[in-house]
N, C-alpha and C positions, 0 to 999 in steps of 0.2 A: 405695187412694185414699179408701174411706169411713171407713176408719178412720183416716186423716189427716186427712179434713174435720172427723171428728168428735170429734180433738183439738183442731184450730183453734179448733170452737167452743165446747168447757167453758173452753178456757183466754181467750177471750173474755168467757164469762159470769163464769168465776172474777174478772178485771180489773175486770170491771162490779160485782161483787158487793162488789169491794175497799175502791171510794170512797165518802166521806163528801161531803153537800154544805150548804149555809146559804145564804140569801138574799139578796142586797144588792138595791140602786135603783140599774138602769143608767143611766147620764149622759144627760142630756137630747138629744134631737138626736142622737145618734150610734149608728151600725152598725158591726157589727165583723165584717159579710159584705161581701166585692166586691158592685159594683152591679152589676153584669152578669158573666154568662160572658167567661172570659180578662178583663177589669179585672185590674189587680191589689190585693191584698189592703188593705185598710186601715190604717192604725195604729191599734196597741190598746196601752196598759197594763196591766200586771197588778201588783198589789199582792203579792210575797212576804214572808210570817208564818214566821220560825222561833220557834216557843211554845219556852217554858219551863215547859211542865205538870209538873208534878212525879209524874203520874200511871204513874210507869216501872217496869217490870219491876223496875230495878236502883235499888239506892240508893245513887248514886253523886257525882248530882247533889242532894242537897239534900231537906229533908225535905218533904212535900206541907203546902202552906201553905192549900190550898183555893182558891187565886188561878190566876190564868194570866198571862203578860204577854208580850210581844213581844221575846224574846234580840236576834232581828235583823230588821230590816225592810229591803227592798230594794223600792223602785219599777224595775220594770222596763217601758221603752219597745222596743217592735218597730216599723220604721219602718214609712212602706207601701213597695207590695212586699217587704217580709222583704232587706232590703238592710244594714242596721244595727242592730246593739242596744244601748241607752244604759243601764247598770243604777246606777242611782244609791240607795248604804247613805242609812239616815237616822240618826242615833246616838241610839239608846235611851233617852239622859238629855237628849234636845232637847223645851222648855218648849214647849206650845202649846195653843192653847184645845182641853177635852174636853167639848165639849158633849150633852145628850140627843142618841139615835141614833136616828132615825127610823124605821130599820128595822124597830128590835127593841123600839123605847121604853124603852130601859132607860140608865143611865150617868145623870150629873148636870148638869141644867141649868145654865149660865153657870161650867164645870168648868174650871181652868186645871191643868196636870201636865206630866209626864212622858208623852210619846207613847207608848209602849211598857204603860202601863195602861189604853190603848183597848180594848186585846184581852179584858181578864177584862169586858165589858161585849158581846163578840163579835166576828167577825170586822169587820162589816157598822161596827162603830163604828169600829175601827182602818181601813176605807176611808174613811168619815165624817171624820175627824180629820187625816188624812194629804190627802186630796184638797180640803179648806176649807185649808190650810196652804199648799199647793204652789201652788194653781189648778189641776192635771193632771186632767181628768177620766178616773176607773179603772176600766178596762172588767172587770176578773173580779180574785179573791185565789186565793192557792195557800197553803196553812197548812202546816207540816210539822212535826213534835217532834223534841225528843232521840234519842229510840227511830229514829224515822223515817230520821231522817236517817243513823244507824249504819247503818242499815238495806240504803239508800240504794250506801253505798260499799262494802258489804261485798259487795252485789249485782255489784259491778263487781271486783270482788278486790282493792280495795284504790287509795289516790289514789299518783300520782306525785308528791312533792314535794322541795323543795330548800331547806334550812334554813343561813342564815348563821353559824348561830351553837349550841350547846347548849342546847336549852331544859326547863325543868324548871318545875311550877308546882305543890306537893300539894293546890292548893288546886282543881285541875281531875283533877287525877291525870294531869299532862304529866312526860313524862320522852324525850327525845329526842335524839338525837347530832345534830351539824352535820354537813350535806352532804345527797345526795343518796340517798333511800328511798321505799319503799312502806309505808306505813301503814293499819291497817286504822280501822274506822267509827268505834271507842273513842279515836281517836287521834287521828281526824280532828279530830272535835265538839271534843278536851279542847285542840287545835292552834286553831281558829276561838274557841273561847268563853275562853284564857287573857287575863286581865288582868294579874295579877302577875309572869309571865317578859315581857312586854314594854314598855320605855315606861316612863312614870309610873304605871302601874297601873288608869288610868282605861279607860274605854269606847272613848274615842277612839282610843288606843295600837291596841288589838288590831283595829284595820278591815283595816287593812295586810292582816294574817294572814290575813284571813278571803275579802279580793280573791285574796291566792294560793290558798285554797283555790276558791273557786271557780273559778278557771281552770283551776286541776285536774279538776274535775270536769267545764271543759265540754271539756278535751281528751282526757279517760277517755273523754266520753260517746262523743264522736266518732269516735273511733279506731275502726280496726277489730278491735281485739282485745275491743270488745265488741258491735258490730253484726254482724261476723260469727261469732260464735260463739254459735249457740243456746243453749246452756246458757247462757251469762253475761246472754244478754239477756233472757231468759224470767225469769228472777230479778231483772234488774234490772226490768222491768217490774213482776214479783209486788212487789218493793218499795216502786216509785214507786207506785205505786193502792193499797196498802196504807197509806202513811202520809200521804197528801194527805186534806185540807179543803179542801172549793172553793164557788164560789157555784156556785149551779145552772144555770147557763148552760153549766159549763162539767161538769157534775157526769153527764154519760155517756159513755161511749168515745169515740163517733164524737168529739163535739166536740174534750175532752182531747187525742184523736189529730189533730186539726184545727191544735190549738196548737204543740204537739209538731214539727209536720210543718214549719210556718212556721218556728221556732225554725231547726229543722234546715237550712235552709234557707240561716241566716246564716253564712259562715265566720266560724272564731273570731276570723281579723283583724278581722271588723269589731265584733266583741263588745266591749264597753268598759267596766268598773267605775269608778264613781267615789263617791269619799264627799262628800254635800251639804256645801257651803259653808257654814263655822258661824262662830260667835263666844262667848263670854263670854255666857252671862243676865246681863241688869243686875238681877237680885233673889236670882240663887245662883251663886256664882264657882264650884260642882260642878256645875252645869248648862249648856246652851246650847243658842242657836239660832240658827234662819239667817241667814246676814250678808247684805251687800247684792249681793256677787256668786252665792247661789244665788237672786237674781231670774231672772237670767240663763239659769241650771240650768233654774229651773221653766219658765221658756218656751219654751225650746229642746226641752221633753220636752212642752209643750202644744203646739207648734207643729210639730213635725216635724221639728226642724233638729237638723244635728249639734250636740252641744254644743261649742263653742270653750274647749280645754283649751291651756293655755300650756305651748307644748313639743311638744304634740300634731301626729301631719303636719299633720292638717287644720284648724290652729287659726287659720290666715290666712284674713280675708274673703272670704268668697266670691265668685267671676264675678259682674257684675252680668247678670243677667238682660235677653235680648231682648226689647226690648216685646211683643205683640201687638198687632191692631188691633183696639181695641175694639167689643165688639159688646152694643149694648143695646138687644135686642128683645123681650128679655119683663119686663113689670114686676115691679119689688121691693118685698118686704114687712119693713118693719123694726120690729122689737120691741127693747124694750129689757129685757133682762135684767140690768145693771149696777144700784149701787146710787147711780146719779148722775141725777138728774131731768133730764129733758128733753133729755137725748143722742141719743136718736131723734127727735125731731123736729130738731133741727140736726143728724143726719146724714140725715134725707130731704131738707131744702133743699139740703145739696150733693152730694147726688144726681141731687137734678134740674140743678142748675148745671150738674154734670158730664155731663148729657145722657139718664138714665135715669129710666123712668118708675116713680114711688113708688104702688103702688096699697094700702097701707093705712098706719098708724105705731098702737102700740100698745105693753102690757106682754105680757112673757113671761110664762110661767106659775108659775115657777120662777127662783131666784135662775141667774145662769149666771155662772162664775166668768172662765170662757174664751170670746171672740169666734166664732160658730158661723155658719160660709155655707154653708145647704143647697140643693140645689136638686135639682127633678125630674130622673128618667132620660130627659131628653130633649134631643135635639142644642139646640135654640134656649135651652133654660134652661141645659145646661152651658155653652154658649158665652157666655151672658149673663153665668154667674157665674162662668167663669174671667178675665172681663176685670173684674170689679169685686175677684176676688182678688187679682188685680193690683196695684190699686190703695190694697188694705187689705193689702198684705205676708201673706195669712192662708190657709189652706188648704180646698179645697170639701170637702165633705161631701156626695155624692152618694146621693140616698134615694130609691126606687121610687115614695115616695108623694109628695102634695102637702102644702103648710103646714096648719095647722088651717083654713083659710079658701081650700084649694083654691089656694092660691098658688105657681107655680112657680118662687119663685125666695124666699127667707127669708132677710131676714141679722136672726140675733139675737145684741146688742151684750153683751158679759160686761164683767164690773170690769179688765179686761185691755185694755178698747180703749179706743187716744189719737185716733188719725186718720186719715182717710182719704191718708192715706200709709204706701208701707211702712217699716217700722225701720230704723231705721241697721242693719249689723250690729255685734254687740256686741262690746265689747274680747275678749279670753280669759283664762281665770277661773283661778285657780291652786287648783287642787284633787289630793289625794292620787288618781291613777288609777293603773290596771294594763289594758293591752291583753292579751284572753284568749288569745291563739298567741302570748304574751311566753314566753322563756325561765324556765322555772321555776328555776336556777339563775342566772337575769343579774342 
């Protein structure tokens, strides 16, 4: 038995010794702990970084440029309670302001580019960049390489996949029969990153590929051919801690295994890829960005809600929700963090109309891009602020402590808020997805 314990714990310290971690600036306002014992869990973001370091063992991928950039970027959303995961690609050639990064002070003030060149300025500016785009505030990144990710699959013996058609690329080193195989990490990476066996050749083409791949990987993870088989999963673990960058939040076991845990949590039915809603740049017909229905995307990934995919089960309106009766016995403090003058003060007048006492109006202290209702861990301020959530279509944020001014009850206003009504729900958006328990040959 000691000397079982005392395997548990090197290969605990080995996992700890494994990760890398880097610093971001967590979103205003928000925790990504339950407010209390049994709550359940919060919703969190996490920002995924597949690099393109050229820093590789093999040279296979391309010569080291000295650069780093973003191959693939995925926002991924975990609802609260761990019920749904919305994973939305961004396409690496989408135009958007890169401005200095706070963080790190480094990258180019009033910078317009390519997303995907946030990353050789840090991880911390690729969250920068990506969450001023979205509105999504992103609670942690996960960074992984080339290297990593072979790494990764090879840990698991390899992906199950299902291929239409022959494909062949020398320009990735893909060479593959149509139908149904196991491929190992070489195979994987050269399957997700071809451009030229698919499509037009462009960025956009190869998303498709890269959604089957990871459904592959989240029904490898899942299966029991590698949860229950210590070998495969001691190594897939050695692999995952070995090729992650994380911010420091997430950059110690306990926590990592905290996320981990959540994830696991979701079946893969309710897991859902989709690639952001784009268009045509009006300044380069090789580039693009996002069209008017990833407004839609982004809110639905700030606000909690399934996103409404056309075709999707769940892509019809939702039940309208039972009232409650409202309850407004502790007063509200409203800040305005938008960048619209005097919205707090005309939304504490129809506050009070609507019955509830306004006990400060004021600026936030920071820009807020998304609408934030905090209030105290306590029965009269939740009940206060689940009837005015109500009324703002918008989600509580439940926090131990009180506002800067001791206020139990906080609404601060982001460039995202119209009214105190809630939103229509929105049409459904036609976007390439893949549900992760989809048949990998359907």
């Amino acid at each position: 038995m000691l000397a079982l314990l005392g395997g548990v714990g090197a290969l605990a310290l080995r996992l700890q010794g494994n990760l890398s971690s880097e610093a971001i600036a967590a979103p205003t306002g928000r925790s990504t702990d339950p407010a209390q014992p049994g709550a359940p869990d919060p919703a969190i973001n996490v920002l995924l970084l597949g690099s393109d370091s050229r820093d590789l063992a093999v040279g296979d991928y391309g010569e080291d440029t000295g650069t780093k950039r973003s191959d693939a970027m995925v926002l991924v959303h975990v609802s609260e309670g761990n019920t749904r995961i919305d994973a939305m690609q961004i396409p690496r050639d989408t135009l958007t302001d890169l401005s200095m990064c706070a963080d790190t002070g480094r990258g180019t003030p009033d910078d317009y580019g390519m997303v995907n060149a946030a990353l050789n300025s840090g991880a911390a500016c690729s969250v920068a960049a990506v969450q001023a785009m979205t509105g999504v505030p992103i609670d942690h990144f996960v960074e992984l390489d080339f290297s990593g990710f072979q790494a990764i699959v090879n840990g698991m013996d390899g992906l199950a996949v299902c291929l239409p058609e022959d494909m062949e690329d020398p320009y990735s080193n893909l060479a593959l029969p149509a139908g149904a195989q196991v491929i190992d990490g070489t195979q994987a990476l050269a399957l997700a990153r071809t451009r030229h066996a698919v499509g037009d050749g462009s960025d956009i083409s190869r998303l498709g590929n890269q959604q089957m791949v990871m459904s592959a990987i989240v029904q490898r993870a899942l299966s029991a051919e590698v949860l229950t088989r210590p070998d495969r999963l001691i190594r897939f673990l050695d692999a995952v801690t070995s090729s992650l960058t994380v911010d420091t939040a997430l950059g110690d076991l306990a926590s990592l295994t905290s996320l981990a845990h959540r994830v696991s949590q979701v079946p893969a039915s309710a897991i859902t890829f989709l690639t952001m809603p784009w268009t045509e740049a009006p300044s380069d017909a090789n580039r693009v960005v996002p069209s008017d229905d990833a407004a839609t995307v982004f809110s639905s990934l700030a606000t909690d809600v399934p996103v409404p995919i056309a075709g999707a089960a769940d892509a019809s309106p939702a039940e309208p929700v039972t009232p409650v009766e409202p309850v407004r016995v502790e007063a509200v403090s409203v800040l305005n963090g938008s960048q619209t003058n005097g919205v707090a003060t005309a939304t504490a007048d129809r506050l009070t109309a609507l019955g509830y006492t306004v006990a400060s109006i004021g600026d936030a202290e920071t820009d807020t891009p998304v609408t934030v209702l905090l209030a105290r861990d306590s029965d009269a301020a939740r009940a206060t602020a689940a009837s005015l959530a109500q009324e703002l279509g918008i989600t509580v944020v439940v926090s131990g402590e009180p506002g800067p001014d001791e206020e139990d009850v906080v609404l601060v206003i982001g460039d995202d808020f119209a009214s105190l009504s809630p939103p229509a729900a929105p049409a459904p958006v036609e976007v390439e997805s893949r549900n992760a328990a989809a048949d990998l040959c359907g």
